[in-house]
N, C-alpha and C positions, 0 to 999 in steps of 0.2 A: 425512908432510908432505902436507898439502893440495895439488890442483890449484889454480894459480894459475885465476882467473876476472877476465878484462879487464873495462873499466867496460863496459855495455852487455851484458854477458852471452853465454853460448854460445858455440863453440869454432869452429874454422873451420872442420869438415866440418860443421856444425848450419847457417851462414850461407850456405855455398857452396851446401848442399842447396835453402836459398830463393831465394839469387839466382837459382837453376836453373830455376826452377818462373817465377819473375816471366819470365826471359828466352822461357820458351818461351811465352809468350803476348803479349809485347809485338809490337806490328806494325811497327816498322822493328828489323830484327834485322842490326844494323850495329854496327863496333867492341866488341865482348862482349867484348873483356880488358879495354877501357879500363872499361865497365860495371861489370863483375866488378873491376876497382882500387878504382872510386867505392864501391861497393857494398860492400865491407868496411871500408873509411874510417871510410864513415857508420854501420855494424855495429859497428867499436873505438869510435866516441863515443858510442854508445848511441842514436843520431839518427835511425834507423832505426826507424818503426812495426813493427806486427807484421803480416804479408804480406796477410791478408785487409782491412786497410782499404787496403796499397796495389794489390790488386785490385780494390775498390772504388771508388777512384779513377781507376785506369788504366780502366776500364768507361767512368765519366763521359768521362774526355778520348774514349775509343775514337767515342761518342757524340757526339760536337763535330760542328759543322760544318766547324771550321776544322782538324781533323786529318780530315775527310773531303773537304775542299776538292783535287782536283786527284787524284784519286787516292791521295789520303797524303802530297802533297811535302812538307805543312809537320809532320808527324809527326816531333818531333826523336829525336835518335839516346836509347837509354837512357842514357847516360852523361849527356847533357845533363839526359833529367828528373831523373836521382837528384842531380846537383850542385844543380841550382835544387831542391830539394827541393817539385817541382812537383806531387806530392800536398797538399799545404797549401794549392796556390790554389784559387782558388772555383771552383764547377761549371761546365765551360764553356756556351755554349746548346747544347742538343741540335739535332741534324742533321735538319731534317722528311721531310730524301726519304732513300734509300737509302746506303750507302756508295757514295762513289764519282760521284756525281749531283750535279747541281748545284741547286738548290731553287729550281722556277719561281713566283717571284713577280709579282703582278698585271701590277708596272714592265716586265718581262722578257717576258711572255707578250705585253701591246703592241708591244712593241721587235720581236718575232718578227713579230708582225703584219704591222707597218711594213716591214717588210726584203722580206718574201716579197710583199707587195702591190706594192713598187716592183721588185723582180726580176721578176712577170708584167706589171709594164707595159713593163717593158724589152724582154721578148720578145715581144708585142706587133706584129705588123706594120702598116706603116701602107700603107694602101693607096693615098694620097697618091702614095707615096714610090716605091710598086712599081711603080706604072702607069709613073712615070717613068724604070726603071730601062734600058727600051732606049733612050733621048735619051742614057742616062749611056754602057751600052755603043757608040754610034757615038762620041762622045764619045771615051770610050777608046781607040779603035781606033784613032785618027788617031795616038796615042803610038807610038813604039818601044820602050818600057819600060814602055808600060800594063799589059800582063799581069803585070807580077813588080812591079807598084807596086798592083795591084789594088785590094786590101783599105783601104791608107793613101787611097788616091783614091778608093773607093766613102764612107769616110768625109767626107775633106772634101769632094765635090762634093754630097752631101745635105746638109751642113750649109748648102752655101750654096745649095740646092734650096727649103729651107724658109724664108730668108730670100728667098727669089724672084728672086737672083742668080748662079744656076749658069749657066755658059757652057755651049756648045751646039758641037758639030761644026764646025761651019762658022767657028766664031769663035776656032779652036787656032792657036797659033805654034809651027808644029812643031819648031822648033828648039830646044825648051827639053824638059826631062823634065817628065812631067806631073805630078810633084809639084811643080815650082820653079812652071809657067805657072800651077796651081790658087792657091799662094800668092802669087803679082805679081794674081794677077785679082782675089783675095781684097781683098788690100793693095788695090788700084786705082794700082798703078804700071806701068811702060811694058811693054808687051809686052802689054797688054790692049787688047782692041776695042771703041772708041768705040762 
């Protein structure tokens, strides 16, 4: 009596020996039983190419951008390409930069520009600002909370330095924290000097 032979052809140590060969080369090597279920599935229907055009395949996707995008995140598990039977889609675009990289284009390499030009102007000193920075420490000193308010009061009292309304030493209410009297002076409510 004849070996029975399922539709699709080859026995299940012939299939299993392929899926073995595809798995060890796919790049997200996740869920391999669920794989290896799909993978014979498609094997009993006959649906199944023969392994060197889905190397050929799996090359093109390998070659994407968008399975090189992030490090591989969007690399679906095997299980998923073999249901979508995602060898049949069309070539994705090829990757121009390396795996892994992200591909600087013209838009990108400006953007870069931009960011790093206004981060050195940030840092930046202005000498405006510096000359006037001991008016700010007597200023401060007149606080009991100056020192551990420093940094939030070195901020707002430039800001209203360059507007050309920073109070001065002499003009504090010492009764107030020098953050509340910065913000009434600011505001121009009570507790400021005429």
């Amino acid at each position: 009596m004849p070996a029975r032979v399922k539709r699709g052809g080859g026995d299940f140590l012939a299939a299993n020996s392929l899926f073995e060969r595809l798995w060890a080369v796919y790049p997200r090597q996740e869920a391999k039983e669920l794989a290896r279920s799909a993978w014979h599935r498609l094997w009993r229907c006959g649906a199944l190419p023969a392994l060197d055009i889905l190397l050929a395949a799996l090359d093109r996707f390998r070659a994407s951008a968008s399975w090189n995008k992030e490090h591989g995140r969007f690399v679906p598990q095997l299980v998923n390409w073999l249901r979508g039977q995602r060898w049949l889609d069309e070539a994705p675009e090829a990757s121009a930069s390396p795996v892994g990289e992200s591909a600087m284009t013209p838009e990108k390499g400006e953007q870069v520009q931009r960011c790093l030009k206004r981060l050195e102007e940030r840092r930046r000193v202005d000498p405006a600002l510096e000359a006037a920075r001991p008016v700010f420490e007597a200023f401060l000193s007149r606080f009991a909370d100056g020192q551990s308010k420093r940094g939030p009061a070195w901020g707002l009292w430039s800001l209203l330095h360059r507007q050309g309304k920073a109070p001065h030493a002499e003009e504090v209410d010492t009764a107030m924290g020098i953050l509340d009297f910065l913000m009434q002076w600011r505001t121009g409510l009570p507790g400021r000097a005429a």
